[in-house]
C-alpha positions as CSV (number, residue, x, y, z in Angstrom):
1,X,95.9,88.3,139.9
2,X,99.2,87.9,137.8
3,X,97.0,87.1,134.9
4,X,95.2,90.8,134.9
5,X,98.2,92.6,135.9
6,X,99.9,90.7,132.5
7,X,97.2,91.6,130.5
8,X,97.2,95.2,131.8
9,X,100.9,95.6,130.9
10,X,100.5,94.0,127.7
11,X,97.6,96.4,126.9
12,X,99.4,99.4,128.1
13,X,102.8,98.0,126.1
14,X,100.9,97.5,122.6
15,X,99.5,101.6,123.2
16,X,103.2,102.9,124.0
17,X,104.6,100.6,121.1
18,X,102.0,102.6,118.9
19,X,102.9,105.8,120.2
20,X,106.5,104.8,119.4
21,X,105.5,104.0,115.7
22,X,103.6,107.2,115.6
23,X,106.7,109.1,116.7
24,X,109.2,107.3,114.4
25,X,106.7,108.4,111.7
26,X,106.6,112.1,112.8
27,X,109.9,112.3,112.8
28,X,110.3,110.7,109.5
29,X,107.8,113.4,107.8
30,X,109.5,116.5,109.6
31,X,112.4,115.5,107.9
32,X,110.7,115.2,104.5
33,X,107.5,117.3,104.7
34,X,105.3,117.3,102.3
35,X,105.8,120.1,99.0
36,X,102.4,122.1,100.7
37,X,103.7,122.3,103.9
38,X,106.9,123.5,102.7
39,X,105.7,126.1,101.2
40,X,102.9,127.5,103.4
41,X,103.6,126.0,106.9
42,X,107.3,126.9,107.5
43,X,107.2,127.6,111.3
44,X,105.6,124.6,111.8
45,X,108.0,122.4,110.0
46,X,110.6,123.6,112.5
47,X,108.7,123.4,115.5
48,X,107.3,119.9,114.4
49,X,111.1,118.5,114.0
50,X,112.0,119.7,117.7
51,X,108.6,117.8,119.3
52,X,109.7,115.0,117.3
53,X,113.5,115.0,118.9
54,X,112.7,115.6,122.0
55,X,109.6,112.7,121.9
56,X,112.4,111.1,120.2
57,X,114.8,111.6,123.4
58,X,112.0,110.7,125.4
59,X,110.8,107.3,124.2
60,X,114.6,106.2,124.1
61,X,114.6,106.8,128.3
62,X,111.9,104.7,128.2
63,X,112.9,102.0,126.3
64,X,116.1,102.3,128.4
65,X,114.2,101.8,131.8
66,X,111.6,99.1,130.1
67,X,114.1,97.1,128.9
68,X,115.5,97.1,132.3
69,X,112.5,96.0,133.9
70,X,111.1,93.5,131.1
71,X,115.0,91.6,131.3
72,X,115.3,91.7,134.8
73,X,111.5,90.4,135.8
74,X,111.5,88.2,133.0
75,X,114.7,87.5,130.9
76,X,116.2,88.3,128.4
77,X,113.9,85.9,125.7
78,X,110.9,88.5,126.9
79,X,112.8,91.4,125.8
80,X,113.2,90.1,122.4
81,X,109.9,89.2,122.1
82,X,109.0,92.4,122.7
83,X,111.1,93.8,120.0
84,X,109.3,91.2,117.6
85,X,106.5,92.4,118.9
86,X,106.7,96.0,118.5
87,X,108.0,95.4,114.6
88,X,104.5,93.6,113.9
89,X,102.8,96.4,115.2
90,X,104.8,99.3,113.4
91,X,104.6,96.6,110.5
92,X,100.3,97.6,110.9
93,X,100.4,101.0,111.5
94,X,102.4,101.8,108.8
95,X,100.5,99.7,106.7
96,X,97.1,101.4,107.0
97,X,97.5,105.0,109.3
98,X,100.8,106.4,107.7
99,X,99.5,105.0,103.9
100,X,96.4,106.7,104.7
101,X,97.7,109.7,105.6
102,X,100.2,109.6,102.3
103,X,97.9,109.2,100.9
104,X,95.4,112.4,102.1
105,X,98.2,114.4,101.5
106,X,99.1,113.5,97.8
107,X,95.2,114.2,97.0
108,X,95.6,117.4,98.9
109,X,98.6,118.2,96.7
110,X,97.0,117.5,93.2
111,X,94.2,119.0,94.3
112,X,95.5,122.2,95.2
113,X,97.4,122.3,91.8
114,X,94.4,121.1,89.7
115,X,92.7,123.9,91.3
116,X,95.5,126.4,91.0
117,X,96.1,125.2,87.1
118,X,92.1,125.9,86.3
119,X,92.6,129.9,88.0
120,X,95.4,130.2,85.9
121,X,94.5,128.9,82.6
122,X,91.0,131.3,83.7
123,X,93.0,133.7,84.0
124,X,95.0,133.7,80.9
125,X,91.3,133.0,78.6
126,X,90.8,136.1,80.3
127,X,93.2,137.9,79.2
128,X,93.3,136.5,75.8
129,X,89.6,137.4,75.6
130,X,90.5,140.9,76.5
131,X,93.4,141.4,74.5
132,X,91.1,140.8,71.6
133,X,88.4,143.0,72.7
134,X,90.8,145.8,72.9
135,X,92.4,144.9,69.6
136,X,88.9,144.6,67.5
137,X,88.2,147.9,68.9
C-alpha cells in the first residue's frame, strides 16, 4: 500500500517538477521574446509575462506547502533530494524541449527574412526592369 501511494507521489512530483521547468522557461522567453514576436505579437508578449508571474506566484505556494509536507513526513534529507531531483529533470527538459523549441524559432526567423529578402530583391529587378523599359522608350 505505502509502496503505490510512493510511487503515485513520485509520478505526480516528476509531472509538477516539469510543469515548474516549463514555467521557469516561459518566464524566461517573455522576458526575451523572440525578434518575430516582437514585432508582430505585442499584446501577447504582455499578456504572456503576466501568466508567467502569476504561474510564477503560484508554483512558489506550492513549493512552500510541499516542502512542508515532504520535511515534516520525511525529513529534511528528502527535501533535498527532491531539489536534486528536480535540477536533473529541468537539466532534460531544457536539454531537448526548450533547444527544440529555440531552435523552431531561429528557422522561423531566417526563414521569414530569406523570404522577405527574395520579395524585395523581386521587387527591386522589378523596378530596375521597368526603369529601363521606360528609359529605352
Amino acid at each position: 500500500m505505502a509502496g503505490r501511494e510512493l510511487e503515485s507521489m513520485t509520478s505526480d512530483l516528476s509531472r509538477w517538477m516539469g510543469a515548474v521547468s516549463d514555467v521557469t522557461q516561459a518566464e524566461k522567453r517573455a522576458k526575451n521574446p523572440p525578434l518575430l514576436r516582437k514585432l508582430f505579437y505585442k499584446d501577447s508578449i504582455e499578456s504572456e509575462a503576466i501568466e508567467a508571474f502569476a504561474a510564477k506566484k503560484k508554483l512558489q505556494q506550492q513549493r512552500d506547502e510541499l516542502k512542508t509536507f515532504i520535511t515534516f513526513s520525511y525529513g529534511t534529507k528528502a527535501w533535498d533530494e527532491l531539489i536534486m531531483m528536480e535540477g536533473q529533470i529541468r537539466k532534460q527538459r531544457a536539454a531537448t524541449l526548450y533547444k527544440q523549441q529555440e531552435k523552431r524559432d531561429k528557422f522561423i526567423f531566417w526563414s521569414v527574412l530569406i523570404i522577405t529578402l527574395v520579395i524585395c530583391s523581386g521587387l527591386f529587378g522589378l523596378f530596375v526592369y521597368f526603369l529601363y523599359v521606360l528609359d529605352r522608350s
